[in-house]
N, C-alpha and C positions, 0 to 999 in steps of 0.2 A: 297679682299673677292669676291668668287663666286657668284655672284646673281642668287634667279630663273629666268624662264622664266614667271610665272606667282606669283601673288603675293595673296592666297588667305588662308581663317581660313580653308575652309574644300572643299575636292579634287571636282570634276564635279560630278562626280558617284554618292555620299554623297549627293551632293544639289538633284541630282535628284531622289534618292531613297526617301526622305525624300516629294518633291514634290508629286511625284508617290503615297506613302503611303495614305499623308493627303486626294490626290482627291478619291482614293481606298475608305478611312473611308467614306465622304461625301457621294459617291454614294450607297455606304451601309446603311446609314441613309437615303437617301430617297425612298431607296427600300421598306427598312423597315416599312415607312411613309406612301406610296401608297401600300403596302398590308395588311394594319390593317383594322381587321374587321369594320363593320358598327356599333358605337353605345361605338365601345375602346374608350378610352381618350388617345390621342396625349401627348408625354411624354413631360413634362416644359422644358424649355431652360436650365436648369439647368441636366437636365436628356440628353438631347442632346449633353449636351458637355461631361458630364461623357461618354456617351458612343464612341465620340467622340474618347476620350485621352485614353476607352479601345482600340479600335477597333487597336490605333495608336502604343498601346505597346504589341499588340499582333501581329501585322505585322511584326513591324521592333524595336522591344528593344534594339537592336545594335546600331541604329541608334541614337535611343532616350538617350542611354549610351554615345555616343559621341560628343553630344551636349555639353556636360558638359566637353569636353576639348576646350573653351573656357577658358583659364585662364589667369591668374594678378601676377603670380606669376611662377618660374621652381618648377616643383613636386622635394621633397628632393629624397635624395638615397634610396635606397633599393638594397636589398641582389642580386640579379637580373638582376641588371647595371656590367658593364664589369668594377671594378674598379683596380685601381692601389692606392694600398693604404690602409689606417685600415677606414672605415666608419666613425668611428667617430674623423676624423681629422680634426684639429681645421681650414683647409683652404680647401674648397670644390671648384673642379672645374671642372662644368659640359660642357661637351662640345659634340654639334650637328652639325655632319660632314658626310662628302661623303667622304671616303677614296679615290676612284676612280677620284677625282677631283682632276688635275694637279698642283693647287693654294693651294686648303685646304689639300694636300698629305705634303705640306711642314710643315704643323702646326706641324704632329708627331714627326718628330727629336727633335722639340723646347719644347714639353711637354716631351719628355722622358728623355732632358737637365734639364729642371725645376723641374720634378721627383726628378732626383739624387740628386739635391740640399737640395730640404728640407724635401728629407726621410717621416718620418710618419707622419711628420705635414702637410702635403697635400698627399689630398686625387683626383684622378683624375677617371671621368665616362666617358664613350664615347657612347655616342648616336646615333642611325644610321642615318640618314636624306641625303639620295639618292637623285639628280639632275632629275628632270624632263625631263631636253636637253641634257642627256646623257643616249642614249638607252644602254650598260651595266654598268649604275651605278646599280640600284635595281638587276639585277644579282652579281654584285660583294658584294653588303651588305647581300643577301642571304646566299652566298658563307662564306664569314666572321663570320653568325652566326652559319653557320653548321659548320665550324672549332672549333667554341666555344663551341662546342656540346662536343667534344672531348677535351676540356681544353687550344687550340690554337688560341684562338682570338687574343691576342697580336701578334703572328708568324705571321696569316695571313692575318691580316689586314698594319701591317708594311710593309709586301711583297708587296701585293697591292697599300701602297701609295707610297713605294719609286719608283716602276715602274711609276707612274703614274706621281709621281714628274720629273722624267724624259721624261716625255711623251713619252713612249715606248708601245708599243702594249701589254694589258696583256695576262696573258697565259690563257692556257685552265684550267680550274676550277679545275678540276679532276686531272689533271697533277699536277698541285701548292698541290692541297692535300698529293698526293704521295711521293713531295719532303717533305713535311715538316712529311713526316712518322706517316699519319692519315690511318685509315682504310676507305680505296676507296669505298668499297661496304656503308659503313652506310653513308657517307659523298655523296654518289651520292643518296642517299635513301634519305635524308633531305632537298636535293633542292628543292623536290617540297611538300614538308608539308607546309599544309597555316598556322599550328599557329607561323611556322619561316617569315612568310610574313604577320601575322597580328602584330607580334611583332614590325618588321620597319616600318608597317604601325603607327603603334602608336605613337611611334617615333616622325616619321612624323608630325603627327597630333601636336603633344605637340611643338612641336617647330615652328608652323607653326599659329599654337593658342599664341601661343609668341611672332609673328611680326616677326621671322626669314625669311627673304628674300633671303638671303645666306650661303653661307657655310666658314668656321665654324663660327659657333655663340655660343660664351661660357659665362656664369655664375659662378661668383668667390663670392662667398658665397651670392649667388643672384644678382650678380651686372653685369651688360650685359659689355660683349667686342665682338666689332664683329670685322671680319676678323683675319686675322695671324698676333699677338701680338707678337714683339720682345723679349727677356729676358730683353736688356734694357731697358733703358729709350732712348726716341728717338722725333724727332724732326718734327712733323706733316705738314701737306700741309699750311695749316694757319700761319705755321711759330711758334707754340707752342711747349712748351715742355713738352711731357706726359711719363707718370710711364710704363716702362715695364711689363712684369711678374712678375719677379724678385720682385722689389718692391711693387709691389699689392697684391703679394702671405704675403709680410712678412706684410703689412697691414692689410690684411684678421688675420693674426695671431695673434698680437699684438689685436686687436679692439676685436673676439672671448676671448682670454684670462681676458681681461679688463684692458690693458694696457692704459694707457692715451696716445693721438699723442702727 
């Protein structure tokens, strides 16, 4: 498993927009404070903080919105997610990856094996969550979501990890589009739309609000596996013997249905 370089819930920018905002409000309240006429009444403490948590949600309500990914749990599907699979398949398996990472590029062959196997009863997401210490990872998850603009997220994101599994230099953006027979002009026009870059940022966010420290970090009907999971079963550093794919997927299936173990 890829690790980041830093291990935190929300990016630098974020702490300090959020910083920035709060002393903004404060200094506005005691503007506010020392220009009141002679003989006003001073507003309660209670009146101070109301205006406080206005002043703070009219600055930056983005910001105030992404507090709240803090979470305890992976968000479920939705229409939205790059799935392979029917939605409501009784084995979900959400996974938050850097294609562009030479380590977590190798996961794709092994879920597209896993795929075939159990057809409609697994359902697979793929979430983008770009490398920090890799200056074109966030360009190549870009890259992947304006492919998907056009229906080719799967094309272009396999492209991207099999290179990258091989640690080969990737190509040029625009070039990989052409081969995979995307219209160049919309797919060069997409690269730089921020709501394809608030999208990964989100991402991000949510998987990072998860304790995700590396890549890939996946969730098989809420249950964390991190790093690249074999199909088998296989035989861990501690000398254990743990369930592959394979048998966790048909676990997830079995337990959804209301199978007894």
């Amino acid at each position: 498993m890829t690790k980041k370089v830093t291990h935190r819930h929300f990016t630098d920018q974020f702490l300090w927009t959020v910083i920035v905002v709060v002393l903004l409000a404060f200094i506005v309240l005691w503007i506010y404070q020392k220009t009141m006429k002679p003989g006003t009444s001073k507003p309660t403490s209670t009146e101070n903080q109301a205006m406080v948590a206005d002043n703070l949600k009219t600055a930056n309500q983005e910001a105030l919105e992404n507090i709240d990914l803090t979470l305890s749990e992976v968000p479920p599907l939705t229409s939205t997610d790059h799935l392979l699979g029917p939605i409501e398949a009784p084995a979900q398996l959400i996974i938050y990856t850097d294609f562009s990472d030479p380590l977590a590029a190798q996961f794709v062959p092994i879920i597209k094996e896993l795929k075939s196997k159990f057809n409609d009863d697994l359902v697979v997401a793929w979430r983008q969550h770009p490398l920090t210490n890799n200056p074109l990872a966030n360009e190549a998850a870009v890259a992947i979501e304006c492919a998907a603009k056009q229906g080719k997220f799967f094309d272009y994101a396999e492209r991207i990890a099999t290179i990258s599994a091989q640690e080969q230099i990737l190509p040029e953006w625009s070039a990989l589009a052409s081969e995979l027979n995307l219209k160049v002009d919309d797919f060069n026009n997409c690269l730089t739309k921020p709501e394809v870059q608030a999208t990964i940022d989100h991402w991000s966010a949510e998987a990072e609000a998860l304790g995700a420290i590396g890549v890939p970090t996946s969730f098989l009907n809420k249950k964390l596996l991190t790093g690249v999971y074999p199909l088998e079963d296989f035989t861990a550093s501690d000398g254990q013997v743990k369930s592959g794919l394979v048998a966790l997927v048909q676990e997830a299936i079995k337990a959804n249905q209301g199978v007894v173990q």
